[in-house]
Structures are given as C-alpha cells and as structure tokens.
C-alpha positions in Angstrom: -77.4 17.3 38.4 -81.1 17.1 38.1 -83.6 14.3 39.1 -84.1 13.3 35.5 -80.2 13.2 34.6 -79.9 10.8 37.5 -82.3 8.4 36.3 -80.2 7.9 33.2 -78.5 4.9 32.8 -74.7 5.6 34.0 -72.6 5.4 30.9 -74.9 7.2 29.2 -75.2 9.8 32.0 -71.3 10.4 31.8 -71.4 11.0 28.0 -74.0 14.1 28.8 -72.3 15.1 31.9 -69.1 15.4 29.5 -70.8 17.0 26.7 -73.1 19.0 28.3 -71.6 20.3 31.5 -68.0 20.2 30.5 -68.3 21.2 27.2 -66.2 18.6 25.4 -66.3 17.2 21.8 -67.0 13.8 21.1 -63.6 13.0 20.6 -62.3 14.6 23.4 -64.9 12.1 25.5 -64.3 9.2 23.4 -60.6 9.4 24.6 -60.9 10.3 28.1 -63.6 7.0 28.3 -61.3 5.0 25.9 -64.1 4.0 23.5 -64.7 4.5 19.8 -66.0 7.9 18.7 -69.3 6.1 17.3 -69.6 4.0 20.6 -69.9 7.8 22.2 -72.3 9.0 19.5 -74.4 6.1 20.5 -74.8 6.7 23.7 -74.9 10.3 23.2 -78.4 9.7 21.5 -79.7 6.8 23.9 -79.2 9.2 26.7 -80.9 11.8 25.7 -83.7 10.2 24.4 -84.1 9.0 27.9 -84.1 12.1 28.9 -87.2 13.4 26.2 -89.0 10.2 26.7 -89.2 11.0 30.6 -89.8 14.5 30.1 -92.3 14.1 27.5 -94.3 11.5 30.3 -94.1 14.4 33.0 -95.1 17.2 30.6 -92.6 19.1 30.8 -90.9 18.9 26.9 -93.6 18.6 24.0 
C-alpha cells in the first residue's frame, strides 16, 4: 500500500483496497462490509478524491 493510500481515512481506504486491489464489484464489497451499495459508492468517491486532492498538492496528478 502506498504512502498516500495510508493517509486515507480507513473506511474509505478499505472500499479502494477492495475495489482496487482485489478487484471486487461494489456489491460484492457492500456485502462483505454489510453496508448499503450506495453507502459503498459514497465512500468509493470520498476516498479517492482524497487521494487526487493529495496528489494534486504534491504534483504528482494534474
């Protein structure tokens, strides 16, 4: 995992760990975390833009 992905808050972290790195469909999270599919989707997108917002400060994603 990198240093940005661990900056992330946690429950958003797992959601991209599960998507990501394990290659599972947003149902197939939203079961295995026992939360609604949109409650996934949500924190599908928070997470990530964590991740462009730090990115985009170190310069590293335009």
């Amino acid at each position: 995992m990198g240093p940005l992905l661990e900056k992330v808050k946690p429950k958003y972290r797992h959601v991209l760990i599960l998507k990501y790195y394990n290659d599972l469909t947003l149902t197939e999270i939203a079961a295995v975390l026992g939360k609604p599919e949109g409650t996934v989707k949500t924190w599908q997108h928070k997470g990530l833009g964590q991740l462009r917002k730090w990115m985009k400060n170190r310069r590293d994603w335009e």
